[in-house]
N, C-alpha and C positions, 0 to 999 in steps of 0.2 A: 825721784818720781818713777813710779811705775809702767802704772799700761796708760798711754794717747792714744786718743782720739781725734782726730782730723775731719771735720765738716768743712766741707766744700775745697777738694781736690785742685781748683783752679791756682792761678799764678803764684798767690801770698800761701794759699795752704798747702800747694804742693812743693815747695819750699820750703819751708818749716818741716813738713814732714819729713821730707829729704833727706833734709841736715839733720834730725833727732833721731829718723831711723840708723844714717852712717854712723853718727855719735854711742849706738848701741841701747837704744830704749827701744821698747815693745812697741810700735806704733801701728793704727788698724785707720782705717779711712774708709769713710762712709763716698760713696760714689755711686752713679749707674749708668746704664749703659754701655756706650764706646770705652768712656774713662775708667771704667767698671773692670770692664774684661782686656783691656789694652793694662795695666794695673796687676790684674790678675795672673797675667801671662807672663810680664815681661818685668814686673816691678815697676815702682818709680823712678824718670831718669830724670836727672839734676844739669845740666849744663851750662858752667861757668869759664871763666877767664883761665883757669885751671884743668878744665877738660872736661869729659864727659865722666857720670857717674852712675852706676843703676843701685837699685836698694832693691829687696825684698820688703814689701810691708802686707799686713793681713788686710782683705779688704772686702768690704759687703757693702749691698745697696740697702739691708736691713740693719736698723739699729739695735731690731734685740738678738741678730745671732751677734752681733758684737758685744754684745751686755753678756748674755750666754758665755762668752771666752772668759772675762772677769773682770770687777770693779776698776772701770776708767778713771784713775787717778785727775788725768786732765787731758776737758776737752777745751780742741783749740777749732772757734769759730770763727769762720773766714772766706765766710757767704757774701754775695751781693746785698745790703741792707733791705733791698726788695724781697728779697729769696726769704730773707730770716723767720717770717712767720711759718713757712712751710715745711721748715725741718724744725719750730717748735717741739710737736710732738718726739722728734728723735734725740731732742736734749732732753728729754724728760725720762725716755726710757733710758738714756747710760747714765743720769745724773745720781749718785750715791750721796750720803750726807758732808762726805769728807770730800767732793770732789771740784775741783778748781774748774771754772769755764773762767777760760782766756779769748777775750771777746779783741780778734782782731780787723776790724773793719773800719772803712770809712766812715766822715759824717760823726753827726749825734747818738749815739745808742739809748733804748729804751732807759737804761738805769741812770741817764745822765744827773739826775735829780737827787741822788742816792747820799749826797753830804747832807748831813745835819747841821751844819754849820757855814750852807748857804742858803740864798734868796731862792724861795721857789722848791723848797725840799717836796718831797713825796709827787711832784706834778705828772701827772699824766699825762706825752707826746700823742696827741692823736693822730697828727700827720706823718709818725711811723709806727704804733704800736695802738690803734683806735679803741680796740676791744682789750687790750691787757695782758693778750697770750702773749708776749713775748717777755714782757716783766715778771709772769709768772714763771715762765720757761726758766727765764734766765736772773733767779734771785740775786738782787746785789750781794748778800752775807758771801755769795759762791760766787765771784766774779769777780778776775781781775782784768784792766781794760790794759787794751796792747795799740800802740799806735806804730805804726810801720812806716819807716825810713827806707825804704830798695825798692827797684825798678825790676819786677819780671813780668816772665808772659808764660800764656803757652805755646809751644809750638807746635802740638798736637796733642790729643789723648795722650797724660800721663809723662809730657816731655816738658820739662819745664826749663828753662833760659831763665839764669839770675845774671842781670845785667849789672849793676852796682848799684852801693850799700847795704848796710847786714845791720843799722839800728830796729833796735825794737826798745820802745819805754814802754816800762807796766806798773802801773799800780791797782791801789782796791778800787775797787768801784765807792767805796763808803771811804774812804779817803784814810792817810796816813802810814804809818811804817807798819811791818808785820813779819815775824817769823817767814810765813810761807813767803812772803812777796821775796823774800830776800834770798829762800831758798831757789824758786822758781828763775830768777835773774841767774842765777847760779847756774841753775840749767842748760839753760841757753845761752848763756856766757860757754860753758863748756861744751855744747856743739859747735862754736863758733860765730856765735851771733852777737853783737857790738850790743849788750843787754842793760838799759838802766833800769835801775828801782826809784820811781818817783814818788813822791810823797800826796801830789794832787796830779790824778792824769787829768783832771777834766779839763783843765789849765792846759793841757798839753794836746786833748781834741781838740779844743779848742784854737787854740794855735797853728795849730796845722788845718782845719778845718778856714781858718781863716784867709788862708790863698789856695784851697782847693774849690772853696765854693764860686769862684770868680772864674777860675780858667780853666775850669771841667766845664760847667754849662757852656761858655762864652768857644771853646774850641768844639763842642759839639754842634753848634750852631753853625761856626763859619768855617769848621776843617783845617783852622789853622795850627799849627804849631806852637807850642810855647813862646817863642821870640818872635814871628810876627804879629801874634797879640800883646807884645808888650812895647814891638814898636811904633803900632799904631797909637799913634796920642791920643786920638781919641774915644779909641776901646782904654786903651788903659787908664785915661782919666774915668770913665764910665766903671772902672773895677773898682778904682780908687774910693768911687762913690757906695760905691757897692759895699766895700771894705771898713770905711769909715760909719757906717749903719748899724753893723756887725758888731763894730768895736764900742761904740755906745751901747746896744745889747749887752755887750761882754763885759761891761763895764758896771751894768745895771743889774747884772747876775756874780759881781764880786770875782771874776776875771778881768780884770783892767791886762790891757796891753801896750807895752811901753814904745815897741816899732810904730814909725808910720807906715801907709800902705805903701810910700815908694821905696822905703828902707825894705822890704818885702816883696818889692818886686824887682831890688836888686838883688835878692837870695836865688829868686826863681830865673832870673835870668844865665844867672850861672850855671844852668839845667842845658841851655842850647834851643835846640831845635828839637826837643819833644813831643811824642804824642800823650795827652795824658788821659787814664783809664777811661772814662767818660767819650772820648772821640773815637779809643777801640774800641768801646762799644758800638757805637753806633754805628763804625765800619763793618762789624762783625754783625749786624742786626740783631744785637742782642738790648736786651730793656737796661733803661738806665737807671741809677741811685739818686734820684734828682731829690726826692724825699728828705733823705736823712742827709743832702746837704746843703739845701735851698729851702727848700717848704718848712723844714722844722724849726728855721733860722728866723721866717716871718711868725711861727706861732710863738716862740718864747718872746721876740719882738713887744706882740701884742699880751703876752703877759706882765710883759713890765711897763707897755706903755712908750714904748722907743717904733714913732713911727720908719715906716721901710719903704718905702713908694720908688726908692731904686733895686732891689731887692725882688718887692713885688714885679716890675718890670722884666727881672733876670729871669723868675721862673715864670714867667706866664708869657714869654719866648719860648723860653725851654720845653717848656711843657707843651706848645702848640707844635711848637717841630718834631717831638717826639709822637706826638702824639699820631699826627699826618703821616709818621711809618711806623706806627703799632709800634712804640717801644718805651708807652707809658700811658696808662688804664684811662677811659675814658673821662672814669668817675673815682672818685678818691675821697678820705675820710675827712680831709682837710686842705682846703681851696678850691676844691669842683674836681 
């Protein structure tokens, strides 16, 4: 692979970029501001258990002086799912006919629908993608989905902290094996990143999606930690419920999941005493991704007919506490 692309600088993407820049690939990163010119000056710095690292990378807050340098092989998206509509436009301008978006984010992504050979193909999420610019943005044909395994942060403009783990699984967004999928694992296998090539990722949003959506809202609410939401009996019967909703959903969309929710909340308990993305937000006053992993959980729900009324419960907490510090929109395109 050639020339990367990196949208959204923050914890997951400047990580990634990190490691592909030291690894020796051309990599440019769209950013602004602080991140911008702290980037600019100083490169990106990587800081692990192994010490500290700087890289040189190209970087602009414009997409088309980055289009200008040359055809972006692959871009790697790794935006807040709220954000994503607003650098639609700047996947547009680097996207070339040959070129790979590696969609790494949390939640549901717009293409989630993208199998021909499940329930619910072609559907339209309105409670993350209402209007279609982000489906359009980001064609499945061009898209493979990245589900991230590692714990970082920033620790300021441009400074990033990989705490542990280094998985990433990828697959198509339209599902199955593929030349590319196989070469791009390659990739990032050879920066150093613990890389599978899956055959269905949605299976594997979905998976993971299925204990982030419980103990992201549920810690942004009460501030707690990983482990004393899980030793409260009675939040964690309350996720359990939450859980078991989900998995009938997931079940009704040709994802069955074989874990129970307490087989899964002994995985996450082996985490500790975490804070998870969702709570730093909300520490940090920034908006949260409640959308793409709450609200679009009730809208598939109601497309197949698997009532949610503990679900419903989860985000319309969430969504009032947020809302009470400006950290998610009054009004939204799906649930009020």
């Amino acid at each position: 692979m050639g020339n990367i692309c990196i949208l959204g600088a923050g914890a997951i993407g400047g990580w990634m970029g990190a490691k592909l820049a030291l690894a020796g690939h051309q990599v440019s990163v769209l950013a602004r501001g602080e991140t911008r010119r702290v980037i600019e000056h100083s490169g990106l710095c990587l800081r692990s258990a192994s010490g500290e690292q700087h890289v040189e990378v190209f970087v602009s807050d414009s997409a088309a002086e980055i289009a200008r340098r040359g055809t972006q092989d692959v871009i790697i998206v790794a935006v807040k799912s709220q954000s994503l509509a607003s650098i639609a436009p700047a996947i547009s301008a680097l996207l070339a006919p040959h070129t790979l978006i590696v969609s790494a984010m949390n939640g549901v992504p717009a293409w989630f629908f993208a199998r021909q050979d499940r329930p619910l193909c072609g559907t339209q999420l309105c409670s993350i993608d209402p209007d279609g610019e982000i489906f359009r943005a980001m064609p499945p044909s061009q898209v493979l989905g990245c589900v991230v395994h590692a714990a970082c942060s920033v620790e300021a403009p441009g400074v990033i902290r990989h705490k542990f783990g280094e998985r990433l699984i990828l697959g198509e967004a339209v599902g199955g094996p593929s030349t590319r999928l196989a070469s791009l694992a390659g990739m990032f296998s050879a920066a150093g990143f613990e890389a599978i090539a899956s055959n269905d990722i949605q299976r594997d949003i979905w998976f993971k999606l299925w204990g982030n959506m419980t103990m992201n809202p549920i810690s942004a609410i009460t501030g707690a930690t990983g482990d004393k939401i899980l030793d409260d009996e009675w939040v964690r019967a309350f996720a359990s419920r939450v859980m078991i909703e989900s998995k009938a959903i997931g079940e009704a969309i040709g994802i069955a999941i074989p874990d129970s929710p307490e087989d899964r909340h002994a995985v996450t308990r082996k985490l500790g005493a975490f804070k998870t993305s969702m709570l730093q937000d909300v520490e940090a006053g920034r908006s949260i991704e409640l959308d793409a992993l709450v609200n679009v959980v009730r809208e598939i729900g109601a497309h197949v007919n698997v009532p949610t009324p503990n679900i419903d419960a989860l985000f319309g907490l969430t969504r009032l506490f947020a809302r009470e510090r400006g950290l998610y929109p009054l009004a939204n395109a799906s649930g009020g």
